[in-house]
N, C-alpha and C positions, 0 to 999 in steps of 0.2 A: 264326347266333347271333341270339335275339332281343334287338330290338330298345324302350327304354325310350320310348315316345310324347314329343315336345317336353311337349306338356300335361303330362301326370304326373310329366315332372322337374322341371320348374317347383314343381307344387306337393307332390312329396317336398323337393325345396331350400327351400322356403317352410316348412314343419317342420320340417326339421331348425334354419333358425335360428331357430323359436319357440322349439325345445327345447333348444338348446345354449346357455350362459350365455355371456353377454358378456364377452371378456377384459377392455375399454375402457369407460371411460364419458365421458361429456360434462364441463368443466369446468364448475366452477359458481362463479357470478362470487360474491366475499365482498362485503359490504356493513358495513365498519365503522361501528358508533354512534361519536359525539365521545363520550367522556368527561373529565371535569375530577377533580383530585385528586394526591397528592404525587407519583405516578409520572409522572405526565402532564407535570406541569408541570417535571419534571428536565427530560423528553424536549425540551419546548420551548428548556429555556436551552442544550441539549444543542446541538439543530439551528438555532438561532439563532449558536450561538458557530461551529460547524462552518462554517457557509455564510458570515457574515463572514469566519473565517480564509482559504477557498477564494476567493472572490470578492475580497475585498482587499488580497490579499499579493500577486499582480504589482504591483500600483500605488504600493509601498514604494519608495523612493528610497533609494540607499546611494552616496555617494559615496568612492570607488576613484582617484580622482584621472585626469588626462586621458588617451584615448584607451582607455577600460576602461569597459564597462557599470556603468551607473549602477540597476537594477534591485539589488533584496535577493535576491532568490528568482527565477535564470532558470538552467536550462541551454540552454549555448549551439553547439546541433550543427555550427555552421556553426566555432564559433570552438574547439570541443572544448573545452569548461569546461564547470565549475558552480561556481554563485555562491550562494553561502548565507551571505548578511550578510560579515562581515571571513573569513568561510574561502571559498579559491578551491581546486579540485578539478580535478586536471588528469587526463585519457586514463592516464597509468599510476600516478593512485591511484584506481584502478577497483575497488580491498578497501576503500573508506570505506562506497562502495554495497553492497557485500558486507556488511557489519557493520552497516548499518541496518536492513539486509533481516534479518538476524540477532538485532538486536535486538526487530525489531517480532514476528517471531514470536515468541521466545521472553516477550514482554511477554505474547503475547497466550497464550501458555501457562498463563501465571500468571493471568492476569485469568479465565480458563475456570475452572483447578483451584479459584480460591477463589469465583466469583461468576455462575461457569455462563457464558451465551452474554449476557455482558452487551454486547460488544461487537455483537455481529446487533441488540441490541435496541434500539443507541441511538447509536453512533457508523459502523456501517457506512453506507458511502456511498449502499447499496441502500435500508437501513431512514430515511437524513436525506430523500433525495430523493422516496422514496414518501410519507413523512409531510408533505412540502411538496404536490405532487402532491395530495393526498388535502384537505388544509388548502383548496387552492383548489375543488377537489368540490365541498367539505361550501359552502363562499362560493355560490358559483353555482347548484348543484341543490340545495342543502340536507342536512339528516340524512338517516340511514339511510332512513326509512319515505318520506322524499319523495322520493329518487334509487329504490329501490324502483316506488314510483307512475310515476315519468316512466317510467322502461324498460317497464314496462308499457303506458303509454297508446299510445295508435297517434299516427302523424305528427304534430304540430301545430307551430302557427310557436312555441310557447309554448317547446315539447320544442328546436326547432331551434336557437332563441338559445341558449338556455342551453347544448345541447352543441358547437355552433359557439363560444361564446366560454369555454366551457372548456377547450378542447383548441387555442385561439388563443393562451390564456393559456399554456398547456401548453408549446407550440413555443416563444412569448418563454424562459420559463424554463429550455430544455433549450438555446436558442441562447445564452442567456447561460451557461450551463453548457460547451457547448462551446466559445465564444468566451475564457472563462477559461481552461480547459484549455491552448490554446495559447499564451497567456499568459504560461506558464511555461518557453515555452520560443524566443521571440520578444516584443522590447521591448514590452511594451505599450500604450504611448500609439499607436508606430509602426504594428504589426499593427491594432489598434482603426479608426486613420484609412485602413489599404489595406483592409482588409476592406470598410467602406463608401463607398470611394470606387472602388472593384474595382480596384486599383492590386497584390493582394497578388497571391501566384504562385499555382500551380494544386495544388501541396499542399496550401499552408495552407487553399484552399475546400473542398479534399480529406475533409482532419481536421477541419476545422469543421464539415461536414456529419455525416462519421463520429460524432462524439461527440455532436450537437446530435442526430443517429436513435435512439441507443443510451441516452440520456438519457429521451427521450421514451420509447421502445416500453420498456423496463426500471422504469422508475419511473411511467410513464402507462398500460400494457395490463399488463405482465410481472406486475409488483407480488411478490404472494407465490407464487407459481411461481417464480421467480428464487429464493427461498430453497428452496421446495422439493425443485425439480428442477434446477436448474442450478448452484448453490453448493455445494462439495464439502466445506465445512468442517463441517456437522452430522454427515455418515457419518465423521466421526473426533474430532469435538471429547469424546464420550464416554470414550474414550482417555485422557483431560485431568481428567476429572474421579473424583470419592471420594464416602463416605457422609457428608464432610464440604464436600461443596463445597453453598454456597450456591443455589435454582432456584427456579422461581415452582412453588408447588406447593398444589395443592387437601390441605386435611389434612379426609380421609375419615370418619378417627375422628371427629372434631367436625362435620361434617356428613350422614351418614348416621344414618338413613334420610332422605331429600331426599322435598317434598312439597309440595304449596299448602297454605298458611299463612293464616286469617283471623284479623282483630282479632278479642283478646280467646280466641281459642284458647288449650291450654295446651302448652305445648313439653315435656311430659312422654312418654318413648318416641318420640322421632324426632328429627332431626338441624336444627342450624341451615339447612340449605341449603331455600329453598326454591322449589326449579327455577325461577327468573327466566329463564333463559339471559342474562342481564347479561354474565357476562362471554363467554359465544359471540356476543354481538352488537359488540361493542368489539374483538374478539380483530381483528387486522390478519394477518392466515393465516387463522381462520375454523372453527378447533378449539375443541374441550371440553377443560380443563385438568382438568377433574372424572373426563377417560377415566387420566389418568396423563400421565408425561412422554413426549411427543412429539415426533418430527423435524422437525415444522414449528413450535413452539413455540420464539420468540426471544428469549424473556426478556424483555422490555419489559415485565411487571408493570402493564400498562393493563388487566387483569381484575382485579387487586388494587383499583384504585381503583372500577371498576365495581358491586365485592361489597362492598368496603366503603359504598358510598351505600346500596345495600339495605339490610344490617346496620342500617345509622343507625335507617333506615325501620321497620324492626320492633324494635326494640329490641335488638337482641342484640351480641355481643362481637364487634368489629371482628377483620382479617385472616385472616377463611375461608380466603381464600387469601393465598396469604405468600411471603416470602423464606424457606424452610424447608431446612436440610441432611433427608437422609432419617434419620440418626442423631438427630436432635430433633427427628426429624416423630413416632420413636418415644418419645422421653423425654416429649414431650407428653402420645402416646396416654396413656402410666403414669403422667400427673401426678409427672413429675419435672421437675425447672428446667433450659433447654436451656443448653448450651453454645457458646462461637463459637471450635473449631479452628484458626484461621489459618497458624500452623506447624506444619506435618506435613514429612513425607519431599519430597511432591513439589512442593511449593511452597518447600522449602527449596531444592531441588537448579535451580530455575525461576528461582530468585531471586538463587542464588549468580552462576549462567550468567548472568545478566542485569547484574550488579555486573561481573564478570570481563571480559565484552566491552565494557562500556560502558568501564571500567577501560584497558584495551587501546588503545580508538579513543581514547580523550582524551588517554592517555601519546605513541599514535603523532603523535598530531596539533598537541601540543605541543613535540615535540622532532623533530618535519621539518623538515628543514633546506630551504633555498632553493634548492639548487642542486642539482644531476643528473646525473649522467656516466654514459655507455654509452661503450664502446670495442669497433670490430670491427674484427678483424687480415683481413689481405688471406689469402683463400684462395691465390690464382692471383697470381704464385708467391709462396710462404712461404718466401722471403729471396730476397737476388740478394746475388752477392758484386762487389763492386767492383774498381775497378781496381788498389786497391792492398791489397787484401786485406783490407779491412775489411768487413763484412755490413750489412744492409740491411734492413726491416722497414716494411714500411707497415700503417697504421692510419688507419682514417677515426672520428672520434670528435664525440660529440654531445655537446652541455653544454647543459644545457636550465635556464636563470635566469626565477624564477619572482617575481623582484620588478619593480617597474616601471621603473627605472635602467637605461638602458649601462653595464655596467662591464668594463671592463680588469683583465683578470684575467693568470695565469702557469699553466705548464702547466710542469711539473718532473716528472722519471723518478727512481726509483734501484731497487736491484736488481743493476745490471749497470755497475761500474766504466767511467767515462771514454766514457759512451754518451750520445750527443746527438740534438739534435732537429731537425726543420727542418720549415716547410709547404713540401709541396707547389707548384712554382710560382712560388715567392717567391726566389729564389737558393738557393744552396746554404751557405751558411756556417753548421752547426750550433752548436747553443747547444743548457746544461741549465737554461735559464729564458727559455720560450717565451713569450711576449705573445701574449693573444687577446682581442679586442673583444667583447664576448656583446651582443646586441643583447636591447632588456627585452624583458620578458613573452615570453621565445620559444626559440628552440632552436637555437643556434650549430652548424653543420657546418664541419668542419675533417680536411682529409688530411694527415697529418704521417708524417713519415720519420722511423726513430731507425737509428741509425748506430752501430756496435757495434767496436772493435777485437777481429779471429779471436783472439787469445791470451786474451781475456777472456771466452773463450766457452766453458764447459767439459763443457756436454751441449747434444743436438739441441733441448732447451724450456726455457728457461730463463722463471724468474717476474719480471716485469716492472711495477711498478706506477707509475701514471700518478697525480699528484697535482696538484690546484689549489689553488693561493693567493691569496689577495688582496697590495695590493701593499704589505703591510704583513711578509707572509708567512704568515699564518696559514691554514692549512688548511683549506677549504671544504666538499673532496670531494675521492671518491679512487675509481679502478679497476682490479684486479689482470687483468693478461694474461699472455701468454708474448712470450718472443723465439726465434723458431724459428732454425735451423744444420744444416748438415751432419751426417749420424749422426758 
């Protein structure tokens, strides 16, 4: 068989990838202009109020009274709580996290169908920290056309300060970001002084590094590629939305035919727009709004305020680009007066869900009671009969008191005529009104005996239920078992 020469394959493989198209291509870094103007300046109070709330709410003090964290806002793994100002969350009301989880979707349902990806554009954590991130850029290398020039220029000490104390800045910011983070879930004055005195344990260096990397490479290299390609909410937020929902949208009609534009021209056959790339230079993704709506368009409307300073510039009628539904992007074209939809189908049905659970968690939350009972009957054996023919029942039972008090409490049965109780351990003289010590904030274990006369006993399972009182006699809590017998 012959044989293809080294040389000649070489340079048949050197054609064929002249000639074959590239699947891939290179990234290409975006270079946002600052712009100033109404959306800008939301964006500010936006990420100002965000990164206050973040960074200042460990440091709230709530006082819980002695031997209880004194922190507003910690969960506490170590101690299995969450503390959220006067409500305390214990390990089995683990459906409160359920139902916030619940709600913030469904919030964010709502906030899509009526006003698009307003959430990507101004309160995601990814969009507050890249605009901070970006804020210190624009300080240190300057606007777009000077950060431009430096990555161009070759080495200088000039280039070096500047992205040395950029990305210095950068680490403070992502280490106090990650330093917060744990915060939340370890005291903070406490964590604050071991971290710097290296007294903390070897997780907490763990996660503080973890989140202080993920801070940085996300918001300091990542930028908009993290929306792009690794946030999964734009391949479905369309889902969410109608021809009435609110988006930043280039209206065609009123700017085509797009063109350079001199003083003193006449705007007679052709369109207001005239190709600045304004708002492709501001855009923080680094799209044409003018292509249509796009997967890397996050709603932040800082090409609105970019178009509208041109506009100013030549005279013409502000908001080229806009908050536009596509149903009044067309009543526009026809010179008819737009509309603002707000109740429709799915923003009713967004809204309802959103009333109902919230409705739910505040009912459940307000009429939880303090106290707890779990009861589990002994498998091994499921009775013993005594000596004088009476049966036998053991139960190990948990009362878990959730206020800060010892209290002495009463543990009472009925169900089952002339049946008594006794702990485990403690002698044997049964009683139908047990005494039990509940230690506060905590979880009482207790093995009690209930003791049955056979003639009172009239099938193999009988319903048995266990109630608590105070010693007043009022009812606390209560838990239904069986008393098991002979078929």
């Amino acid at each position: 068989m012959n044989q293809m020469a080294p040389e000649t394959k070489n340079r048949a493989d050197a054609m064929l990838g002249l000639l074959a198209p590239s699947l891939y291509s290179d990234h290409v870094k975006v270079y946002p202009r600052a712009v100033t103007g109404y959306f800008r300046n939301i964006k500010w109070a936006i990420l100002v109020a965000c990164l206050a709330v973040y960074y200042i709410a460990p440091w709230i003090r709530w006082d819980r009274g002695p031997n209880a964290p004194n922190q507003a806002l910690l969960l506490d793994m170590e101690g299995r709580r969450g503390y959220f100002f006067w409500i305390e969350i214990w390990p089995q009301e683990v459906y409160y996290l359920t139902g916030l989880l619940i709600l913030g979707a469904v919030a964010l349902f709502l906030a899509t169908a009526l006003f698009g990806r307003v959430w990507c554009g101004y309160t995601c954590p990814q969009t507050v920290w890249t605009d901070l991130f970006m804020l210190v850029e624009r300080w240190i290398e300057g606007d777009r056309n000077a950060r431009m020039k430096l990555d161009q220029q070759p080495f200088s000490f000039n280039k070096a300060w500047r992205k040395t104390a950029k990305h210095a800045v950068w680490l403070l910011i992502a280490a106090a970001t990650g330093g917060a983070w744990i915060m939340y879930f370890q005291d903070a004055p406490t964590v604050t002084r071991e971290i710097f005195t290296g007294e903390a344990g070897s997780g907490t260096y763990f996660f503080f590094g973890l989140f202080t990397g993920t801070t940085y490479l996300l918001a300091g290299w990542a930028r908009e590629q993290v929306c792009t390609y690794m946030c999964p909410w734009p391949r479905f937020q369309a889902a969410m939305q109608d021809e009435h929902t609110l988006a930043v949208t280039y209206q065609g009609w009123r700017g085509e035919t797009r063109g350079k534009h001199k003083a003193g021209e006449s705007w007679e056959g052709r369109g207001d727009c005239v190709d600045c790339r304004a708002c492709v230079n501001v855009c923080p993704t680094g799209i044409d709004i003018r292509d249509g709506m796009q997967l890397e368009c996050i709603g932040c409307g800082l090409c609105i305020d970019a178009c509208d300073e041109i506009m100013a510039k030549v005279d013409r009628p502000q908001r080229l680009i806009d908050f536009v539904s596509i149903a009044n992007l067309e009543r526009r074209a026809n010179k008819q007066p737009a509309i603002l939809k707000l109740l429709r189908t799915r923003t009713a049905i967004y809204a309802a869900m959103l009333v109902l659970v919230a409705a739910i968690m505040a009912g459940t939350l307000l009429t939880r009671s303090s106290w707890e009972m779990n009861v589990l009957h002994d498998r091994a054996p499921l009775y013993v009969t005594l000596s004088d023919g009476s049966l036998r029942n053991g139960y190990t039972i948990k009362l878990l008191n959730k206020t800060r008090d010892e209290r002495k409490l009463y543990l009472t049965i009925e169900g089952i005529p002339q049946a008594a109780m006794f702990l485990a351990g403690e002698g044997d003289e049964p009683t139908t009104r047990l005494p039990l010590v509940v230690p506060p904030d905590n979880v009482g274990d207790y093995r009690v005996f209930v003791k049955a006369p056979r003639p009172m006993i009239k099938e193999s399972s009988t319903t048995l239920r266990f109630n608590v009182v105070d010693e007043q006699g009022r009812r606390l809590t209560g838990y239904k078992s069986t008393f098991n017998a002979p078929n």
